[in-house]
C-alpha positions as CSV (number, residue, x, y, z in Angstrom):
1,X,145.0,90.7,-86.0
2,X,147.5,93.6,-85.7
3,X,149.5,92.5,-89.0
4,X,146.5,93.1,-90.9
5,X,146.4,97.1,-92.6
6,X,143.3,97.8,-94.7
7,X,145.0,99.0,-98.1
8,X,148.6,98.5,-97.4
9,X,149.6,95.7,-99.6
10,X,148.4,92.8,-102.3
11,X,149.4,90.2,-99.9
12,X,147.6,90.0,-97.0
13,X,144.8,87.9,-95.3
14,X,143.1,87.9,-93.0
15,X,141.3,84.2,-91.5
16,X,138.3,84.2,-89.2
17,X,137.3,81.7,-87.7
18,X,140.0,79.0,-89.8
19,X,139.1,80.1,-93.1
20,X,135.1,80.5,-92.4
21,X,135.2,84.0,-93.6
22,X,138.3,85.7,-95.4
23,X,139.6,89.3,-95.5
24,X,141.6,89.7,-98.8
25,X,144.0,93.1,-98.5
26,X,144.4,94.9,-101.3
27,X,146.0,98.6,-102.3
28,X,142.6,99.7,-103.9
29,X,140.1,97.1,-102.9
30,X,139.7,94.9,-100.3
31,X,137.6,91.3,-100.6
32,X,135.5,90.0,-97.8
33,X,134.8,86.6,-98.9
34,X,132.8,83.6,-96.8
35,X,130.3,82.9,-94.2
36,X,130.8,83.3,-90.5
37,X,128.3,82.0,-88.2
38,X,128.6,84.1,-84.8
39,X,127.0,81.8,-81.8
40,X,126.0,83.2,-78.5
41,X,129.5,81.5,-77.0
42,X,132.8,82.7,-76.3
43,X,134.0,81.7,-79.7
44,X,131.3,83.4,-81.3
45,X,132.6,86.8,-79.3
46,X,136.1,86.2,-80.5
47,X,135.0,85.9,-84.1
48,X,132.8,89.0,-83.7
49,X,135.5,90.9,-81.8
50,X,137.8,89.6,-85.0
51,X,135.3,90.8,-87.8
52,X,134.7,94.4,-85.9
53,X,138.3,94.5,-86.2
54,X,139.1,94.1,-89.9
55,X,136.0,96.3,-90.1
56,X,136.9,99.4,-88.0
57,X,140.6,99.2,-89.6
58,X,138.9,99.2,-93.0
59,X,137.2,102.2,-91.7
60,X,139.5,104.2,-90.3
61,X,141.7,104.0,-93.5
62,X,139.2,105.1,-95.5
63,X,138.9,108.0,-93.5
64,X,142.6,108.9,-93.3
65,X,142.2,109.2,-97.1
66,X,141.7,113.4,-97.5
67,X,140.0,112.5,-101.6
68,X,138.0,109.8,-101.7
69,X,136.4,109.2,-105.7
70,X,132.9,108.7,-105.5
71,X,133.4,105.3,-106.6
72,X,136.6,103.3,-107.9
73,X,137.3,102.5,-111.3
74,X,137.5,98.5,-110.7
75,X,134.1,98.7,-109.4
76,X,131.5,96.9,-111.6
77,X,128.8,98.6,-113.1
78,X,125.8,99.8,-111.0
79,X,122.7,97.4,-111.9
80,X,120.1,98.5,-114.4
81,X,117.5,96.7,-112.5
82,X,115.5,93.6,-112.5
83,X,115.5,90.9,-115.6
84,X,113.3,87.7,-115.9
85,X,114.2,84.6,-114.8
86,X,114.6,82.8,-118.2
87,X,114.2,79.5,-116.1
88,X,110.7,79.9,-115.4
């Protein structure tokens, strides 16, 4: 878990639990991708233990950054709300 740095390269990712849920590095974004099921076992604390650990190193570089933009340019548009289902 070390190798992984939130926002230090293009490269990087991150498995949990084989390739259950995936943590995709990247300079500007980063891509959590999957699902993990978490069981009430000791395998289910190491995958917890792992995803608080991509999480909190996410965190803490976001906070080293002094000028955060309220949000990134790559980010897709906010939603205009709710449209009907044209399948019913």
């Amino acid at each position: 878990m070390s190798d992984f740095h939130a926002f230090a390269n293009d490269e990087d990712v991150l498995n949990i639990e084989g390739d259950a849920l995936t943590v995709s590095n990247g300079t500007t974004n980063i891509e959590v991708a999957g699902t993990l099921r978490i069981g009430k076992d000791k395998r289910g604390l190491k995958a917890a233990r792992a995803l608080k650990q991509a999480v909190d190193d996410i965190v803490a570089a976001l906070e080293r950054e002094k000028t955060l933009p309220d949000e990134s340019k790559d980010d897709p548009p906010a939603s205009t709300g709710n449209v009907q289902n044209p399948f019913v």
